[in-house]
C-alpha positions in Angstrom: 0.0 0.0 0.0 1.3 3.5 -1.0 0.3 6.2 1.0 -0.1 9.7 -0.6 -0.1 12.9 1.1 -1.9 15.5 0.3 -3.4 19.2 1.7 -7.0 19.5 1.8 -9.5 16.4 3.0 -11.8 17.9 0.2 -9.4 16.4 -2.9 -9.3 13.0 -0.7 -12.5 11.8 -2.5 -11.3 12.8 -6.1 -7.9 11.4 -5.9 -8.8 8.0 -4.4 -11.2 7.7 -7.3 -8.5 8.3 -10.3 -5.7 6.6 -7.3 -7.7 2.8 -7.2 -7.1 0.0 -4.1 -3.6 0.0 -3.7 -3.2 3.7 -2.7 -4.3 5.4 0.6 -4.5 9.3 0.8 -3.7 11.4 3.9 -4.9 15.1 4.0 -3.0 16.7 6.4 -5.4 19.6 7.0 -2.9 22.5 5.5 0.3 23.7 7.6 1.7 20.9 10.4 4.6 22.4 11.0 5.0 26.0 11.4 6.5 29.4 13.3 4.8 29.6 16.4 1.6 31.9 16.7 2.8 34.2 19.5 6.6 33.8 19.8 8.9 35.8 17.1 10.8 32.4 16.9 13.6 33.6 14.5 17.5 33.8 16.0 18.7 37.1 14.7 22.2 36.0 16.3 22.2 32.5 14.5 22.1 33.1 10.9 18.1 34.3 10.8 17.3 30.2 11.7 14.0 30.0 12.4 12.2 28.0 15.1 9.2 25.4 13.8 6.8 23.5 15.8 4.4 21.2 15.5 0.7 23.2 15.3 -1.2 22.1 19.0 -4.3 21.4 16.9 -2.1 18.7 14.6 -0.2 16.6 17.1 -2.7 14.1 16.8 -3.2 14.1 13.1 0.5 13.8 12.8 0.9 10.5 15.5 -1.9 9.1 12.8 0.4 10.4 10.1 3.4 8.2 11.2 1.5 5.2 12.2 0.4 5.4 8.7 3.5 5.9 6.8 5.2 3.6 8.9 3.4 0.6 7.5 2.5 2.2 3.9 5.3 0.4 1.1 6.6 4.3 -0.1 5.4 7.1 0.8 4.7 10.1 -1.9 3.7 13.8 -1.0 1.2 15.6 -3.4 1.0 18.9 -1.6 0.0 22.0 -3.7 1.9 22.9 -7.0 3.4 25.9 -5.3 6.5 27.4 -2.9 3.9 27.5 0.0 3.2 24.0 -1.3 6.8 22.7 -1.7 7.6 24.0 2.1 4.9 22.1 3.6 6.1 19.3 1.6 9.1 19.3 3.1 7.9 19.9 6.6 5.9 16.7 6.1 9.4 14.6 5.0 10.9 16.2 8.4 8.4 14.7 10.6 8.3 11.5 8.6 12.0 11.2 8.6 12.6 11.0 5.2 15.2 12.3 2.9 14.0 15.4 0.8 16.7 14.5 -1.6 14.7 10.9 -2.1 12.0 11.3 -5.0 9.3 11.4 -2.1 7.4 14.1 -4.0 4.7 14.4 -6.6 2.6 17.6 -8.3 -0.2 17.7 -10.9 -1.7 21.4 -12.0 -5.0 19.3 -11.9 -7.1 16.6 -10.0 -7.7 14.6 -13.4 -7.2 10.8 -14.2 -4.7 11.8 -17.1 -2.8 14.3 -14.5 -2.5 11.9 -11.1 -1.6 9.0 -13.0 1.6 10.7 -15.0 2.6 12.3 -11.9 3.1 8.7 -10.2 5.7 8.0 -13.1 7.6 11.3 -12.2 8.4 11.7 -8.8 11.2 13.6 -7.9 13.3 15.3 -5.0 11.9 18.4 -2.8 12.9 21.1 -4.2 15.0 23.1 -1.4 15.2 26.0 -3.5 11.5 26.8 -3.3 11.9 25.7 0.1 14.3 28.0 1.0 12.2 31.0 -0.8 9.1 30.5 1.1 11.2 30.2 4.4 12.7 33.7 3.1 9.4 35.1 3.0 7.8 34.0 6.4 11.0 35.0 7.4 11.5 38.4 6.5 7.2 38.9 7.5 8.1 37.8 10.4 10.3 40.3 11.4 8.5 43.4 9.8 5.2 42.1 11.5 6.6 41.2 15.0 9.2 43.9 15.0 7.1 47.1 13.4 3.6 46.1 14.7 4.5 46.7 18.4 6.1 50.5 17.6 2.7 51.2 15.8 0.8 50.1 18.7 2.8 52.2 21.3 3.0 55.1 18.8 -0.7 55.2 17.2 -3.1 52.6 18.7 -3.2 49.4 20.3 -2.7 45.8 18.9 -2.0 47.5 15.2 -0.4 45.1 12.7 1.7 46.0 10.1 2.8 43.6 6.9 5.5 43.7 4.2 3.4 43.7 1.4 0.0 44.8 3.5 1.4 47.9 4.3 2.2 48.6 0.8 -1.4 47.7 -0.3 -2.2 50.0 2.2 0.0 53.1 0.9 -1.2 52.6 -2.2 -5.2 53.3 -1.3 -4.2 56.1 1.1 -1.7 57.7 -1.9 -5.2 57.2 -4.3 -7.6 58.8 -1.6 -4.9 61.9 -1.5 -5.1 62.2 -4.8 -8.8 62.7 -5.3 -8.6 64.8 -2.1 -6.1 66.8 -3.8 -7.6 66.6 -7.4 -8.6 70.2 -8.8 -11.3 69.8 -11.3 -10.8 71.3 -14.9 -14.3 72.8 -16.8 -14.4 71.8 -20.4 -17.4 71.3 -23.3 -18.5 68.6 -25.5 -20.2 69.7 -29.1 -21.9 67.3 -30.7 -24.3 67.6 -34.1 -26.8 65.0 -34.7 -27.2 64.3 -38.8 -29.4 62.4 -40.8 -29.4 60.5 -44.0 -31.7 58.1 -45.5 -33.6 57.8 -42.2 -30.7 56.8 -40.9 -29.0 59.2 -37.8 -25.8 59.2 -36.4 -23.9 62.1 -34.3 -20.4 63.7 -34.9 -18.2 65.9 -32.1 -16.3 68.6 -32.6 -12.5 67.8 -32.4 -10.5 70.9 -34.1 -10.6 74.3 -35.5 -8.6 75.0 -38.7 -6.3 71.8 -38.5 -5.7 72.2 -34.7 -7.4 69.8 -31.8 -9.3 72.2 -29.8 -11.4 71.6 -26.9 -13.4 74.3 -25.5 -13.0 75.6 -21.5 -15.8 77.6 -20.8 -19.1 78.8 -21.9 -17.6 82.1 -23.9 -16.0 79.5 -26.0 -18.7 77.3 -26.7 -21.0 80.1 -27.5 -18.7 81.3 -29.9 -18.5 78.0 -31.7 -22.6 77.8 -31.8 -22.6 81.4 -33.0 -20.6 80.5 -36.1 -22.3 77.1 -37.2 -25.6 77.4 -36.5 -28.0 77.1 -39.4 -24.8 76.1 -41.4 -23.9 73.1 -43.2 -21.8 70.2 -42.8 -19.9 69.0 -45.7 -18.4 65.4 -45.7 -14.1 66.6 -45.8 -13.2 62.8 -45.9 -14.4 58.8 -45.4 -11.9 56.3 -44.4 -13.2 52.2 -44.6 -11.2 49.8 -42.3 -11.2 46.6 -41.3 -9.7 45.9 -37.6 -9.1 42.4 -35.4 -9.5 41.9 -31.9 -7.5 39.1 -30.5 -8.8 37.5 -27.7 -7.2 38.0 -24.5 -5.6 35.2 -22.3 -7.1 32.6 -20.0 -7.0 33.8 -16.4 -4.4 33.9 -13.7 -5.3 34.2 -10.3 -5.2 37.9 -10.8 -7.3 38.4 -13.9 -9.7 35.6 -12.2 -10.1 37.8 -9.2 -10.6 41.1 -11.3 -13.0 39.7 -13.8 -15.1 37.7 -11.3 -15.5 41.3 -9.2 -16.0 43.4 -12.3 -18.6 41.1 -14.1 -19.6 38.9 -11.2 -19.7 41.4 -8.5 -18.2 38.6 -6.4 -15.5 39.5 -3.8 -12.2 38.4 -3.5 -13.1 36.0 -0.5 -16.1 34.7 -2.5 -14.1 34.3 -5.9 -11.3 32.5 -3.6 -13.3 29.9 -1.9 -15.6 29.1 -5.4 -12.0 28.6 -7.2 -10.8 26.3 -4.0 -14.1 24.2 -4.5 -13.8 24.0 -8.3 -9.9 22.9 -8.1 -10.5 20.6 -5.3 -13.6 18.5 -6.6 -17.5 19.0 -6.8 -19.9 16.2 -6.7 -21.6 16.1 -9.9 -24.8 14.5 -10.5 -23.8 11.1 -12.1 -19.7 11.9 -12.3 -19.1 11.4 -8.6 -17.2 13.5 -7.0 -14.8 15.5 -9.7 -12.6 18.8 -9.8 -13.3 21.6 -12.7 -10.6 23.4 -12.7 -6.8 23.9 -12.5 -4.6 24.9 -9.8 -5.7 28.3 -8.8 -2.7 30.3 -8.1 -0.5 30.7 -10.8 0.6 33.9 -12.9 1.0 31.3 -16.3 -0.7 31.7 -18.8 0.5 28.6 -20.4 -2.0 26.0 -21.5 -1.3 22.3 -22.3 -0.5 20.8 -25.1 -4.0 18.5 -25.1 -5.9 21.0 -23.6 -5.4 23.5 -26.2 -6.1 20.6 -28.8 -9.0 19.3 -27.5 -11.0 23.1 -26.9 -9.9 23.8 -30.6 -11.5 20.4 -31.9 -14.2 21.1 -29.4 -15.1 25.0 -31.0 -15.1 23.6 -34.3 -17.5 21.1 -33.7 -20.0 23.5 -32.0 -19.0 26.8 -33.6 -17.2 25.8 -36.9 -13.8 25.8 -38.1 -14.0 29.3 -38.8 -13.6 30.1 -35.7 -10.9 27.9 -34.8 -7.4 29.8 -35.9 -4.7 28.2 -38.3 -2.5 28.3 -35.5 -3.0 27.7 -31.9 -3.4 30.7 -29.9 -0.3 31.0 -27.7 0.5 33.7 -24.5 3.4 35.2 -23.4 3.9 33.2 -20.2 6.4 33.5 -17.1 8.8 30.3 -17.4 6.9 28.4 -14.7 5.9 24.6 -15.2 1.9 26.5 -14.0 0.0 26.6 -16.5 -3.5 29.1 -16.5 -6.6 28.3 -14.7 -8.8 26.4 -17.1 -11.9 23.9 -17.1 -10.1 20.1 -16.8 -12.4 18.8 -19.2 -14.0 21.3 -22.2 -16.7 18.7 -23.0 -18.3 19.5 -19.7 -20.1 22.8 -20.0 -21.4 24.8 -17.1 -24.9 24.1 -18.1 -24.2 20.1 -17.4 -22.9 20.8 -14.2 -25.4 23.9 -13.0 -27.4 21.5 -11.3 -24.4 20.3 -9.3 -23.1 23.5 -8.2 -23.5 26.6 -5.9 -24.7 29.6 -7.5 -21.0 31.2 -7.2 -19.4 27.8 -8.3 -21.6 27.9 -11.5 -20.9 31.5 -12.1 -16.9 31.3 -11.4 -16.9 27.8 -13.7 -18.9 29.5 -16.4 -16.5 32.9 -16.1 -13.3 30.6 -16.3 -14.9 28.3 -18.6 -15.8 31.0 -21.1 -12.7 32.5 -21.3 -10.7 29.6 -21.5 -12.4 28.5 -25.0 -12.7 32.2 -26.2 -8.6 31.9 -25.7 -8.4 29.6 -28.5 -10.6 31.2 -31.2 -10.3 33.3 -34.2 -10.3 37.0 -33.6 -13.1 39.0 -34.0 -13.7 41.2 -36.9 -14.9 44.9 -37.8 -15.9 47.3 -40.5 -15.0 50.5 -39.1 -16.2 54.1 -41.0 -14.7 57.1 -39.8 -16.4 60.2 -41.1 -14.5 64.1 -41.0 -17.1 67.1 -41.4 -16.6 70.7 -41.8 -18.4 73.6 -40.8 -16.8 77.2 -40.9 -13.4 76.0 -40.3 -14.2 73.5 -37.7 -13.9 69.7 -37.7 -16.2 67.0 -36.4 -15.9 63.6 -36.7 -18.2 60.4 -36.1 -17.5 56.9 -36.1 -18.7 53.5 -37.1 -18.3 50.4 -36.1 -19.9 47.1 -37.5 -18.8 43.4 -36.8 -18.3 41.3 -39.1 -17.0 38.8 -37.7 -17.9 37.0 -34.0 -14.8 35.1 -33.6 -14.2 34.7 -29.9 -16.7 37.3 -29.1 -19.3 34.7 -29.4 -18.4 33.2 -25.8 -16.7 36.3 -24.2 -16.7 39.6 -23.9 -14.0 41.7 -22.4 -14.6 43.5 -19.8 -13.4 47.2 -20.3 -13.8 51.0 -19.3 -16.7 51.6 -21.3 -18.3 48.9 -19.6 -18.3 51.0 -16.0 -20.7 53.7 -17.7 -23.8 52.2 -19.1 -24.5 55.6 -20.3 -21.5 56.0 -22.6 -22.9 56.7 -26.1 -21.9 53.4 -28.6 -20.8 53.5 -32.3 -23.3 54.7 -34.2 -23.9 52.9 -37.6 -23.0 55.5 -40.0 -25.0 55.5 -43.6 -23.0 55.9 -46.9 -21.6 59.2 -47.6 -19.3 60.8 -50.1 -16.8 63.5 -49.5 -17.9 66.5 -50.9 -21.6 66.0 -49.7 -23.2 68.5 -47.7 -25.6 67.6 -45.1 -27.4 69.8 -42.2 -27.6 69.1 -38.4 -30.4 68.6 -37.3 -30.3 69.6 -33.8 -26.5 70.9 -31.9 -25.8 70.1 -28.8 -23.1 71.5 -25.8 -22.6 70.3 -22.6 -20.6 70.9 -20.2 -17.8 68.5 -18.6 -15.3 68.4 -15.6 -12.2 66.0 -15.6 -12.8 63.5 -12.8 -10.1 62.3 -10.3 -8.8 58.9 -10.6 -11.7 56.3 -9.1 -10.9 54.6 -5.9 -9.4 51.4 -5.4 -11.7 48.4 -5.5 -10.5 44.9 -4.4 -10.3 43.9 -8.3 -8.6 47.1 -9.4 -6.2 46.6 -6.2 -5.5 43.5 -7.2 -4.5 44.7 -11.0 -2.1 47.0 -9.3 0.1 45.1 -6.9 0.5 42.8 -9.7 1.2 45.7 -12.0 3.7 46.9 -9.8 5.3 43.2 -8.9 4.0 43.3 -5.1 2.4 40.2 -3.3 2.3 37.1 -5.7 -1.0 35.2 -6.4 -1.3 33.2 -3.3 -1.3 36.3 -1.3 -3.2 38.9 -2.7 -6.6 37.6 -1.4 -5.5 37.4 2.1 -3.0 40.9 1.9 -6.3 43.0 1.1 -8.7 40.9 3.1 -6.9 42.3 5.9 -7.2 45.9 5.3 -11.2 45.8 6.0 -10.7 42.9 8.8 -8.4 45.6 10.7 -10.6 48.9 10.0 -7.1 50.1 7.6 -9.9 50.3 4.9 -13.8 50.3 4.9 -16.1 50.0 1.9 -18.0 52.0 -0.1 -19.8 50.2 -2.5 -17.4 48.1 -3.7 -14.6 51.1 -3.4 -12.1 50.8 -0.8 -11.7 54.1 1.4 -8.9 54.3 3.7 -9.7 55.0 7.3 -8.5 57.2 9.7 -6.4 55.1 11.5 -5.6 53.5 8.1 -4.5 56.8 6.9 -2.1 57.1 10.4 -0.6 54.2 9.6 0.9 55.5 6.3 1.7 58.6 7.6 3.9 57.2 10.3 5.2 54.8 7.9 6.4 57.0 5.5 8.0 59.3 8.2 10.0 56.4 9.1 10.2 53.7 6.9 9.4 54.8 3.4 13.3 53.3 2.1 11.4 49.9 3.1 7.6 50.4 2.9 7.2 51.6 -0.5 6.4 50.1 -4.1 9.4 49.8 -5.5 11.7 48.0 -2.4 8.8 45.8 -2.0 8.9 44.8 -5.3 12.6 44.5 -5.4 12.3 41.9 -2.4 9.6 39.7 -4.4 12.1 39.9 -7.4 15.0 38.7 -4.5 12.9 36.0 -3.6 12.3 35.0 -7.0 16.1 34.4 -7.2 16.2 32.4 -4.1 13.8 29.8 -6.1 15.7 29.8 -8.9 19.0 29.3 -7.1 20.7 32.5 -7.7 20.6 33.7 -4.7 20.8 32.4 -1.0 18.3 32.7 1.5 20.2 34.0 4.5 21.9 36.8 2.8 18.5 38.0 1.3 17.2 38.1 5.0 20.5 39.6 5.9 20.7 42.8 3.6 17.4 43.4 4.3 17.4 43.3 8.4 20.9 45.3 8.4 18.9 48.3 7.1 15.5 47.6 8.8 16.9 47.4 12.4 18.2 50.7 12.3 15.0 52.1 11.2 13.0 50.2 13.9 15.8 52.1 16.3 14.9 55.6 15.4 11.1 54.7 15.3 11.0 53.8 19.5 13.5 56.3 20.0 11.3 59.1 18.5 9.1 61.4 20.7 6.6 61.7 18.1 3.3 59.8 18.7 0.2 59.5 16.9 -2.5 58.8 19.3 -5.7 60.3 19.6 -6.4 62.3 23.1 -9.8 60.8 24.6 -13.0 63.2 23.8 -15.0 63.4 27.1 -18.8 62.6 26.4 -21.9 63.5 27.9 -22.5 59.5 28.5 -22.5 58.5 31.9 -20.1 55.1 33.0 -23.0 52.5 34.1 -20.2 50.9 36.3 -18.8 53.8 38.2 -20.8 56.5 37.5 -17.5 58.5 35.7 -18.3 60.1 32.2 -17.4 57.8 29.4 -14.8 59.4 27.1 -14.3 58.4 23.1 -11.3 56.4 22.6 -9.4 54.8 19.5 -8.8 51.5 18.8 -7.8 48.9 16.8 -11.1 48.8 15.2 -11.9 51.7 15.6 -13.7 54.6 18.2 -15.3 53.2 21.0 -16.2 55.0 24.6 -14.0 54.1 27.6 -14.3 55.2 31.2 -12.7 58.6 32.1 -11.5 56.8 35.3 -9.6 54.2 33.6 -7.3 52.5 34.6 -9.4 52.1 37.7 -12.5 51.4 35.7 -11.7 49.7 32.6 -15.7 49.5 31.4 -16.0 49.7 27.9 -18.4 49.8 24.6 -19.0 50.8 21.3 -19.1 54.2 20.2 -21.6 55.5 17.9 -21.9 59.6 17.1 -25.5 59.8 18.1 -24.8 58.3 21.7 -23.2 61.4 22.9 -26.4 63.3 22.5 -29.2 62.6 24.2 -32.4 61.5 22.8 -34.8 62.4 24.8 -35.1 63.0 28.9 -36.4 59.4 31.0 -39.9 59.2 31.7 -39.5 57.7 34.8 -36.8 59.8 36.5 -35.8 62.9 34.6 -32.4 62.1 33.4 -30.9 61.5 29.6 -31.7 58.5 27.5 -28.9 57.7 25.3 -29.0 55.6 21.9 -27.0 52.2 22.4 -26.4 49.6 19.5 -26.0 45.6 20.3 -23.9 43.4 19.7 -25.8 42.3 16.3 -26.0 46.3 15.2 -29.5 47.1 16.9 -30.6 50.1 18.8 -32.1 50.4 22.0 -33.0 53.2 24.4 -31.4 53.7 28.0 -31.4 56.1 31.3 -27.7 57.1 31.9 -28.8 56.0 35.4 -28.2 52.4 35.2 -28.7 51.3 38.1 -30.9 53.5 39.7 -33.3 53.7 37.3 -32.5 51.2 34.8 -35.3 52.5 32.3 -35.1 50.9 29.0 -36.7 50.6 25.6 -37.1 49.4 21.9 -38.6 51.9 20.7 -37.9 55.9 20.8 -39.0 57.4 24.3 -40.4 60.9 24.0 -39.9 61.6 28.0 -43.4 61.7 28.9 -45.3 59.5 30.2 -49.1 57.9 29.1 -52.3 60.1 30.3 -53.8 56.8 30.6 -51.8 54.9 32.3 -48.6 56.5 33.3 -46.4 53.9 31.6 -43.8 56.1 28.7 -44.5 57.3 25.7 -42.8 56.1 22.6 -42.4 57.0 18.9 -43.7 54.5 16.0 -42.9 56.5 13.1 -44.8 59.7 13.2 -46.9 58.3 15.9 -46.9 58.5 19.7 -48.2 55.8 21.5 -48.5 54.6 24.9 -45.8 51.6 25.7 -48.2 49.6 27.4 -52.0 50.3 26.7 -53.5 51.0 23.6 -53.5 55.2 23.9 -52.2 56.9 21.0 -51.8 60.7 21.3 -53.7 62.7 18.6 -51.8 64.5 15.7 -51.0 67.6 16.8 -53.2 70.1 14.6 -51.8 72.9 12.6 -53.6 75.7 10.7 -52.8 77.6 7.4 -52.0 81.1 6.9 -51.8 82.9 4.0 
């Protein structure tokens, strides 16, 4: 018997399936072997070594883990096709006892028959050099997080975290918000002339003035323009006929995944992340069993198989026509990494055989990934394109056309572009036939006027675009590097932008007054392209850790030393302490405001802050002193005397401080209605006359 070890318990099922009787798989739940959760665990003195342990919650899983391997005839370990991957391979040889040198480990870029049963002829070494690059990286987070995180916390808030690339994420939405902050608005005008011919319409803007682009700045300008063309006609200066492709773009990475599956899906990074794991680690499908979709899920290939890209061609010719299948297979310029893209495993089986089968964000990620995959390998798409130059007293206007021809991959997928975040962005019109020379009259002229916009805010997907732009974070981490920024209140969300905070925004600022030679775009990037040379074996591990702590400790060093702190001074409230009878005061924290007892440290009562609790709302009904507004734990309001324990008045509903004519029990607000809070009085409208 051959046991296999693998990650996740969910692929058991799908491996054991292509594996038959004479294998037995072994999920070992993620990460055994790790740096500990609350110790720094890395000897600065002893050449950076760091300090692993067995996790607490594993010990178990691992005693089963020997007992197994210890009676299995060989032992092979299929963890994930990546660094993270290839360390937790090699932590799983070291508590095994077996020689990572020894062809003890197997990968496959997807749970398929075909995939599993080639990678049992090719097992190979571990490779230490990939090893070695993920140990660089915990490594060097390690000390940034456990080293920076405590200054933060001393100089701007408590339990802050900082990260080597999250801090970076962070910089960049704070440098964005700045910008739009700063942005200074510029007035221009749009002209536009609508035409017609043949009952056919079509528009034209104005784009120069006697040969020159001109674009008009204010009113005075614009009227000038109408002044001289009005009533006047438009004569046709020149046509030009083309014919344009569009290639189809790649098949996803993990970045292109994330942005199109926010920008088209509306699905969040955490959503699009856990769909993808599913889909790569195996569905059950009605009538297949248990089964994965897709390929590995973090990769920045876009290289495609051999017999993947032979069998989608043969499969769009059959269902589209060989038209649409290119003379040559489409091929992407790919990093030289054995990844390939994310694609379906098998092409033959559609999203609408397996809708049934899925979770409505499974079906819509498989579809997404699907689509684009098969619109990878087809023709490009083809278009008649008209563009028109008209004259009118010395100005020019132009209008375009734009018919296709041709579907090509356009018949499965459309890109997702600029255009596509303003529905209200006029299209091509279709422009009639039209010889130079020939005069025609505008029907109706129309100005408006226009301000440049400030760049848009970051949204997870855009975010995501520009780390990768920028070579910062790598696709296992850029889920988890922006989750963070809402999880710690650095960010919050509007809509689907992210908006830095103000404690994000402290963060930066204190960064950048004492560690922007480290906490900026372009070091960060240069480290990732360090660690890249680790796992190619041009580079060594401890000397990358080395050059970088040499210049980082100095920088921690002037940091504590520094008198300068960020904290916020406490705002006293009108809020009484329930405990000790103190006024509350308005605090920060790590997530945020909240109220805290004036008389701390000797009352340490606590509890969330909202803006309308430090105004009363009304006066108590039953002794005369404020009601406050107070939210839940779950987010819901209720109403209670600042006198807590002598009074302890509370309620639901809005108290209007007096009490029921009936009954004597308080008056509250439904709506526009008073009512009694415990018989069935309700006070009459109050009655109002008109004057003229």
């Amino acid at each position: 018997m051959k046991l296999v070890v693998i990650e996740a318990p969910a692929k058991r099922d799908t491996l054991k399936k292509y594996l038959g009787d004479g294998f037995e798989v072994f999920a070992t739940k993620g990460h055994i072997r790790d740096l500990p959760a609350k110790a720094f665990a890395i000897d600065l003195t002893n050449n950076y070594e760091p300090h692993y342990e067995i996790n607490p919650d594993k010990k178990a899983l691992i005693e089963d883990l020997k007992k197994r391997a210890k009676h299995a005839d060989e032992v092979l370990i299929a963890t994930d096709p990546d660094r993270e991957g290839e360390a937790i391979s090699w932590h799983v040889a070291y508590v095994l006892g077996l020689d990572p040198n020894t062809k003890c480990r197997i990968q496959f870029n997807e749970i398929s028959k075909k995939a599993v049963l080639k990678a049992l002829t090719e097992p190979r070494a571990i490779d230490l050099n990939l090893v070695n690059a993920q140990q660089a990286r915990r490594v060097l987070d390690r000390i940034v997080g456990y080293k920076l995180s405590p200054i933060l916390s001393r100089k701007i808030a408590p339990k802050l975290s900082a990260g080597r690339v999250q801090s970076v994420a962070l910089k960049l939405v704070v440098d964005r918000e700045k910008e739009i902050e700063t942005f200074k608005p510029e007035e221009y005008w749009t002209v536009t002339a609508l035409h017609e011919k043949n009952k056919t319409k079509f528009k034209s803007s104005l784009t120069g003035h006697n040969g020159k682009k001109i674009k008009p700045k204010n009113r005075e300008e614009v009227d000038k323009i109408l002044a001289d063309i009005k009533g006047k006609q438009f004569e046709v200066l020149e046509t030009k006929k083309t014919r344009t492709k569009s290639h189809a773009q790649a098949p996803f990475t993990t970045s292109t995944m994330q942005q199109d599956a926010l920008n088209k899906l509306g699905m969040s990074l955490r959503k699009t992340t856990q769909a993808a794991q599913e889909l790569y680690e195996g569905v059950e499908v009605k009538g297949e069993g248990k089964i994965a979709l897709i390929t590995y899920i973090r990769t920045d290939s876009t290289r495609v198989s051999v017999d993947a890209q032979a069998a989608c061609r043969q499969y769009v010719a059959e269902k589209f026509g060989k038209e649409f299948v290119p003379s040559k297979p489409n091929i992407y310029a790919s990093k030289k990494n054995a990844h390939e893209a994310i694609r379906p495993i098998n092409i033959q089986l559609t999203p609408d055989m397996v809708k049934d089968s899925l979770t409505k964000d499974n079906y819509r990620l498989y579809k997404l990934i699907y689509e684009r995959f098969m619109a990878s390998q087809m023709s490009e798409a083809e278009y008649s394109n008209v563009n028109v130059t008209l004259g009118c007293e010395g100005y020019e206007f132009k209008a375009a056309g734009k018919t296709l021809e041709f579907a090509g991959y356009t018949a499965v997928y459309k890109e997702y572009t600029d255009e596509d975040k303003d529905a209200s962005k006029d299209k091509s019109d279709k422009i009639p036939q039209l010889t130079e020379g020939e005069l025609l009259a505008a029907q109706e002229i129309k100005e408006e006027q226009k301000f440049t916009k400030p760049p848009a805010r970051f949204t997870e997907a855009s975010l995501v675009k520009a780390m990768e732009e920028k070579g910062i974070g790598r696709p296992a981490t850029y889920a988890a590097t922006i989750t963070i920024l809402t999880a710690r209140n650095y960010c919050s969300k509007d809509g689907k932008a992210l908006v830095p905070t103000e404690l994000g925004r402290k963060m930066v600022e204190y960064l950048e007054k004492f560690f922007s030679s480290v906490i900026n775009v372009k070091f960060t990037a240069y480290m990732e392209n360090r660690l890249d040379d680790i796992a190619e074996n041009k580079d060594e591990w401890h000397s990358v850790v080395d050059s970088f702590w040499n210049g980082f400790k100095g920088l921690l060093k002037n940091a504590d030393a520094s008198s300068l702190t960020m904290k916020s001074e406490p705002v006293e409230t009108d809020v009484i302490c329930d405990k000790c009878g103190h006024k509350m005061v308005i605090r920060e924290g790590r997530y945020g405001k909240f109220l805290g007892c004036s008389n701390f440290p000797k009352c340490k009562n606590v509890r969330p802050f909202e803006e309308n609790e430090r105004k009363p709302v009304s006066k108590c009904p039953m002794c005369g002193k404020n009601v406050y507004a107070l939210r839940t734990k779950h987010g819901k309001f209720f109403y209670a005397c600042e006198d807590r324990d002598g009074c302890n008045f509370m309620s639901w509903d809005v108290p209007t401080g007096e009490k029921c004519p009936k009954c004597q029990k308080p008056l509250i607000k439904k709506g526009k209605t008073v009512r009694c809070s415990a018989c069935d009085y309700v006070q009459p409208p109050v009655q109002t006359t008109q004057t003229e």
